[in-house]
Structures are given as structure tokens and as C-alpha cells.
N, C-alpha and C positions, 0 to 999 in steps of 0.2 A: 888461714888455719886458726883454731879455737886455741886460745890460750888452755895450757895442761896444767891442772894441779892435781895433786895428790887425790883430793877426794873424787875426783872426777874422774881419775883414770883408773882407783879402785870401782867408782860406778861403770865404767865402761866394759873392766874388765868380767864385772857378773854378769853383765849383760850379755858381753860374747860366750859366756861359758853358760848361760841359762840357756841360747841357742842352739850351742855346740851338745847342750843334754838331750834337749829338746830333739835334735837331727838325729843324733844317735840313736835314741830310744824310740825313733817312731816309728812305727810296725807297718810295711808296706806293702798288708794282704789283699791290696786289689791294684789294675793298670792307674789308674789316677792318681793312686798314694804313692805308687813306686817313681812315677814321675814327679809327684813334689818333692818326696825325698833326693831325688837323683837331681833336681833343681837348685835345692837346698846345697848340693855340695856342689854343683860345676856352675850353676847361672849362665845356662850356655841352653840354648832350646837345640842347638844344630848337634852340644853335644850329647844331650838326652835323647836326641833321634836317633843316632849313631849308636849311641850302647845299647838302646831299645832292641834296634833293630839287629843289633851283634847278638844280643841276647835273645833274641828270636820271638819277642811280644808283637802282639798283632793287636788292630781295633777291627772288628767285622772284618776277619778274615785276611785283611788288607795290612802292611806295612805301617809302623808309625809315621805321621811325616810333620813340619814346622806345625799346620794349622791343627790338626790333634792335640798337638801336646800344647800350644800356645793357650787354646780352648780351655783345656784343663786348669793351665796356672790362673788363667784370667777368669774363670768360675767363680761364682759369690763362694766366700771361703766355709768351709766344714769343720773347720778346727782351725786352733792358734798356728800350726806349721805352716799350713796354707796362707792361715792370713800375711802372715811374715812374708811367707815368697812372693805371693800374688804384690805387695807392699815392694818388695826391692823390684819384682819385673815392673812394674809401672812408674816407679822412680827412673828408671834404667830406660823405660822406652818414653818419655815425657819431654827428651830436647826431640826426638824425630818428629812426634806428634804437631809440634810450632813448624815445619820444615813446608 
């Protein structure tokens, strides 16, 4: 673990709250965006299928399902939110890829 000081944990703390504006405030008027935002707060692809598909979103007519929505995260990014997410999902999927 990183040694904590003061200055570091005040940087840390803008950082999560520059985020946490960032997610709130992002406007999720199409399937792609509603899934990075929905990425954004659970980082769970099975459970962005799951609420997709409770909420009743389709891709061509079809059912959300992993490779959809994975597709989307792993997109060359569109915006800063994207880039973020697309950046923790490949952090996140990077010990499987050595496997």
C-alpha cells in the first residue's frame, strides 16, 4: 500500500469527486452511453445485462447480452467517461489475459 499523506489524499479525493461529477452529469441519450454510465457505477458487464435487460433495451431487436455490452466498453473511447471506464475494464480484465 502507498504511503498516505495529507496532500495526496486531498489529490485523491478530487480525483474521486471529479468522477463521481463526471458520472452523475453524463447524459445517457443513446444504448452505448446508458451502458457506460451503468458501467461507471456497478463495473459488473453481467450486471449491466441484467438491468438492460429488466429495463427492457434491445440491440437489433435482440436482448442485451456479455458480448454487446463488453463491445461497447472496449470501443476506442468518445469521451472522457468512456475513456475512464474502458481504462478500469482493462485494468480489471489484464490478470485473465496472462492466464
Amino acid at each position: 500500500m502507498k504511503i498516505l499523506t495529507v496532500p495526496s489524499a486531498k489529490e485523491e479525493i478530487k480525483r474521486l469527486q471529479n468522477f463521481i461529477n463526471l458520472v452523475e452529469s453524463y447524459e445517457a441519450n443513446s444504448l452505448e452511453r446508458w451502458i457506460i454510465k451503468e458501467y461507471a457505477y456497478t463495473s459488473s458487464i453481467r450486471e449491466v445485462v441484467t438491468r438492460g435487460n429488466n429495463s427492457g433495451f434491445t440491440l437489433n431487436g435482440a436482448q442485451l447480452d456479455h458480448e454487446n455490452v463488453k463491445n461497447v466498453i472496449a470501443a476506442i473511447p468518445r469521451d472522457e467517461l468512456h475513456r475512464l471506464v474502458r481504462a478500469n475494464y482493462r485494468a480489471k480484465i489484464k490478470p485473465n489475459k496472462r492466464s
